[in-house]
VMD Tcl script that draws the C-alpha trace (Angstrom):
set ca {
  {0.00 0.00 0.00}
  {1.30 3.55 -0.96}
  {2.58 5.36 2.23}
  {-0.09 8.51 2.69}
  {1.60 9.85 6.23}
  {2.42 13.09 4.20}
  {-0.90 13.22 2.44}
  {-2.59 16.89 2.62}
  {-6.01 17.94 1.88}
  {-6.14 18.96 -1.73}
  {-7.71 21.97 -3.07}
  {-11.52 22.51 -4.12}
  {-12.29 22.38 -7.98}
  {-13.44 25.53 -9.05}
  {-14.92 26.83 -12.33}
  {-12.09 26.06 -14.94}
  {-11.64 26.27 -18.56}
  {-9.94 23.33 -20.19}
  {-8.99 23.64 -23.63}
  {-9.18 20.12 -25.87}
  {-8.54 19.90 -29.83}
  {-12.30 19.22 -30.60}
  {-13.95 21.62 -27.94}
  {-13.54 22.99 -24.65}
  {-14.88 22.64 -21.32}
  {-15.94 25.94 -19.66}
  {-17.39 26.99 -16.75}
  {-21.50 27.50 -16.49}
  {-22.15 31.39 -16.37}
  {-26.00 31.85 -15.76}
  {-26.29 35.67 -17.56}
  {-24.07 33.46 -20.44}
  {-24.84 29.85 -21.02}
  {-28.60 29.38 -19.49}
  {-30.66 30.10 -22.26}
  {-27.88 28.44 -24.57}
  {-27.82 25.06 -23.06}
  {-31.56 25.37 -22.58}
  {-32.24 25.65 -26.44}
  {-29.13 23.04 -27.04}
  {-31.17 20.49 -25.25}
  {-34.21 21.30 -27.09}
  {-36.14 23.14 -24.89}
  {-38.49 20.88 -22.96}
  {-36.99 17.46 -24.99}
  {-34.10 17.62 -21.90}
  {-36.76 16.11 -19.96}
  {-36.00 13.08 -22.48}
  {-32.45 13.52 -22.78}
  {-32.34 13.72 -18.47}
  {-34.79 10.93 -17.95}
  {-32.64 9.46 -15.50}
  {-31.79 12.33 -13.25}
  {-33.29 12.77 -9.84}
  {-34.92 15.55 -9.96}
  {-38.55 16.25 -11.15}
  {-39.01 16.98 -14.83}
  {-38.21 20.50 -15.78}
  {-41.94 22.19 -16.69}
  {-39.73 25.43 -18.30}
  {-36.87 27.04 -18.33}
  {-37.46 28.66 -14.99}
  {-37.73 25.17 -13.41}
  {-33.87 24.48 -15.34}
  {-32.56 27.65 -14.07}
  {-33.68 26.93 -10.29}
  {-32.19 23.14 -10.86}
  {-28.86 24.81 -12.36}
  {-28.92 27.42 -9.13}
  {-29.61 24.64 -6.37}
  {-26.99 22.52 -7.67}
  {-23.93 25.78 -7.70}
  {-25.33 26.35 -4.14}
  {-24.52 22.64 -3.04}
  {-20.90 22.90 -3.95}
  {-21.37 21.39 -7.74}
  {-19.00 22.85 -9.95}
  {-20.66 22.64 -13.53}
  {-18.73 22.73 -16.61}
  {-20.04 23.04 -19.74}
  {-18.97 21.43 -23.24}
  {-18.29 23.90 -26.46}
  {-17.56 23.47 -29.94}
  {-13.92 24.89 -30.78}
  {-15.91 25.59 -34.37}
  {-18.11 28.25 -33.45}
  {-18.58 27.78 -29.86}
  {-22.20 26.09 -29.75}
  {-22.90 24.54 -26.18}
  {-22.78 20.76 -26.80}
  {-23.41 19.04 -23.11}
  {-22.58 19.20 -19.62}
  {-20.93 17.42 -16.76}
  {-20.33 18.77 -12.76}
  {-16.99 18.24 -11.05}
  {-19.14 16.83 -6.98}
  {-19.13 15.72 -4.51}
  {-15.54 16.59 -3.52}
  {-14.02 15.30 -0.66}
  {-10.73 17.46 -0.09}
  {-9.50 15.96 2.78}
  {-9.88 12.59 1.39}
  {-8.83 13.39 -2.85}
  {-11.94 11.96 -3.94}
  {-14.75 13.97 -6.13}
  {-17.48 12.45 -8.62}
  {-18.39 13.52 -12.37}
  {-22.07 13.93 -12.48}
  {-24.73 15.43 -13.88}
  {-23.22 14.54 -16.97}
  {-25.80 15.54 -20.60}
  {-24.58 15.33 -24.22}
  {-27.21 16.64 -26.73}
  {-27.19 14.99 -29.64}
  {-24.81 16.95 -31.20}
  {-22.17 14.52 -29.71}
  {-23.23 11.70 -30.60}
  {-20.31 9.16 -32.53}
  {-17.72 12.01 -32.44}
  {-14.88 12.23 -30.50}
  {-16.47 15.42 -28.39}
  {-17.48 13.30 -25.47}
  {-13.85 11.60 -25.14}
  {-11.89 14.64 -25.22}
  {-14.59 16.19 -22.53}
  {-14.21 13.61 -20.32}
  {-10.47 13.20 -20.68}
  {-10.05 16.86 -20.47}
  {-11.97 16.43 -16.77}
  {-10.20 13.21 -15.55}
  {-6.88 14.93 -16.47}
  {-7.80 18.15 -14.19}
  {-9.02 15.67 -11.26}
  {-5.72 13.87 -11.02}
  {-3.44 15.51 -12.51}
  {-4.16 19.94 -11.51}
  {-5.88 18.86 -8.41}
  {-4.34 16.16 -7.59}
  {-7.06 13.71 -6.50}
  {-6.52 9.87 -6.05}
  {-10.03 9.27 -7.14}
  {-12.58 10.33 -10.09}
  {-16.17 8.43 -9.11}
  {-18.82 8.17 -11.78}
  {-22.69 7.18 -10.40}
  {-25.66 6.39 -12.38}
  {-29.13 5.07 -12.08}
  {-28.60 1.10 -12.66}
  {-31.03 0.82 -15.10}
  {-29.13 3.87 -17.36}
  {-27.31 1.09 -19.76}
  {-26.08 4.26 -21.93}
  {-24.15 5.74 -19.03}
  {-23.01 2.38 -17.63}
  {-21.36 1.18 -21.18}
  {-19.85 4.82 -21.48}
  {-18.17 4.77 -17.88}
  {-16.63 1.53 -19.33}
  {-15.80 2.88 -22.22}
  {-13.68 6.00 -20.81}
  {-11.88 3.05 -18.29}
  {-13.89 3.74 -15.41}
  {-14.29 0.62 -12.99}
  {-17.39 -0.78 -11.88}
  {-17.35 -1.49 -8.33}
  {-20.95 -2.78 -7.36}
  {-24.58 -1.66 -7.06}
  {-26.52 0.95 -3.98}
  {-29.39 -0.69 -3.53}
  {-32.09 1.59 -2.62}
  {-29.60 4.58 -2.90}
  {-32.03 7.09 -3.54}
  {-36.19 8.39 -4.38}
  {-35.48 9.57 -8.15}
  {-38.77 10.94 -9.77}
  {-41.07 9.45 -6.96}
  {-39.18 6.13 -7.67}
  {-36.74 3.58 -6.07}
  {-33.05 4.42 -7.67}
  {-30.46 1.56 -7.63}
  {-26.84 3.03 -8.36}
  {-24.17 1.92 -10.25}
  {-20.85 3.11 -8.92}
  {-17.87 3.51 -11.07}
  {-13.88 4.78 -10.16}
  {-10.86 6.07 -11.88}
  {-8.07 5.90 -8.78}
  {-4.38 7.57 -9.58}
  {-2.53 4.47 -10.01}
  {-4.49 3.80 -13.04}
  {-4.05 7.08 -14.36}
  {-1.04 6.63 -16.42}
  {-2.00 4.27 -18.43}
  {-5.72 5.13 -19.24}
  {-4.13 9.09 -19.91}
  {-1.74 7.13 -22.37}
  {-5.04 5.41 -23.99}
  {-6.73 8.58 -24.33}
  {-4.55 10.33 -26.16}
  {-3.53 7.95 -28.61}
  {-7.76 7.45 -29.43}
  {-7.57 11.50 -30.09}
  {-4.36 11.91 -32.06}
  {-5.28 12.79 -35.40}
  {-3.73 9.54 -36.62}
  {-6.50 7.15 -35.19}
  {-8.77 8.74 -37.77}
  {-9.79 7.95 -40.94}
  {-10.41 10.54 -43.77}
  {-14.44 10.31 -43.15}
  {-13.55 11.01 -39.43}
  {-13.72 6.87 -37.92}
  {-12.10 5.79 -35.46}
  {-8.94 2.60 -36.36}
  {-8.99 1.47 -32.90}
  {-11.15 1.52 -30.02}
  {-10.41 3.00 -27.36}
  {-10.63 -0.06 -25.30}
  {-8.27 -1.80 -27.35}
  {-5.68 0.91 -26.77}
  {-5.75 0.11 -23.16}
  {-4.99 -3.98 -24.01}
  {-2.46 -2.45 -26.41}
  {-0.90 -0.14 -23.82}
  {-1.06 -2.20 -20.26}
  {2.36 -4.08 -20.65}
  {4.15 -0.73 -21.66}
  {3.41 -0.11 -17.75}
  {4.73 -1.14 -14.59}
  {2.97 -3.08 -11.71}
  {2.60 0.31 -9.68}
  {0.14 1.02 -12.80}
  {-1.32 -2.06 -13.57}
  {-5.03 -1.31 -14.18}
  {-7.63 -4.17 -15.17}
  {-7.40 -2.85 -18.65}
  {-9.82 -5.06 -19.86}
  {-12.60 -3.17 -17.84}
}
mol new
graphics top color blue
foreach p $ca { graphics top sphere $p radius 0.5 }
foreach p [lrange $ca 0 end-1] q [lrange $ca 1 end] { graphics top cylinder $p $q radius 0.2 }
display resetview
């Protein structure tokens, strides 16, 4: 086990701006972005698009803004996702959760409008986040949670080399309903090597001319583990 005797509380995150080759994650300004990622979402389709978030369905835009408000007020730190070509608002995560003291904070809250969908938008966004968790803040864990029954967010959390780690039964009331959770990690250790993944799946070369992908992003992990030593071995077949 690592010796932590000379471990120190780690800073907050705060509102950050995190530039990416495909977009950039910046900060959620209310007088700037609330009307924007409103109409990005489709107006009252989020509902759809945030089926499985706990709170009530949104019956405006008022309703959104009070959500947005409640959740800044609990300590969330939300980020949002923009186009480097033209600077359209594209999705949304929240850096939460954070325990200091401990290194650990969550990525939640997490929306893509369908503008994201099968391009590489959502890696970068999420490897642009991980990266600031370990590597500005210096956390020794990234947590991703989502309703059990959300397949979409379960396969993605595998996808990006998150961990599962086992069900909450009963872990919350989520739209007048019982909410199973799925819990997922990144830890430090494993850092190294799924960093080393990610950028290889965004370098220019693992595209094709229409803009596939040559290899998965999972199979860059398999590709990458023995590259790494045992104080970074990761179960990169996750």
């Amino acid at each position: 086990m690592p010796d932590l005797s000379a471990w120190t509380p780690r800073p907050l995150p705060q509102p950050v701006t995190l530039e990416g080759r495909f977009m950039r994650v910046v900060p959620y300004r209310r007088g700037d972005h609330l009307e924007a990622l409103w109409a990005a979402f489709g107006g009252h389709a989020i509902n759809d698009r945030l089926a499985y978030f706990a709170q009530p369905d949104f019956g405006g835009i008022g309703d959104f803004d009070i959500w947005l408000t409640a959740c800044q007020a609990a300590g969330w730190v939300t980020e949002l996702f923009q186009s480097t070509d033209g600077g359209a608002i594209l999705g949304m995560a929240n850096f939460m959760r954070a325990d200091p003291v401990n290194g650990v904070v969550e990525v939640g809250g997490v929306a893509h409008t369908l503008a994201m969908a099968r391009t590489p938008l959502s890696t970068e966004a999420h490897y642009l986040m991980a990266r600031h968790a370990f590597e500005d803040l210096g956390y020794r864990r990234y947590e991703w949670k989502c309703h059990n029954e959300n397949a979409a967010s379960k396969a993605t959390a595998r996808r990006l080399g998150f961990t599962f780690e086992g069900v909450f039964r009963q872990h919350m009331i989520s739209k007048g309903e019982n909410r199973d959770t799925a819990w997922f990690s990144m830890i430090d250790g494993e850092w190294p090597l799924l960093k080393a993944a990610f950028e290889a799946w965004l370098s220019p070369d693992n595209f094709d001319e229409a803009g596939g992908q040559r290899r998965k992003l999972e199979d860059l992990r398999l590709a990458l583990a023995p590259a790494f030593s045992d104080d970074h071995a990761v179960d990169a077949a996750q």
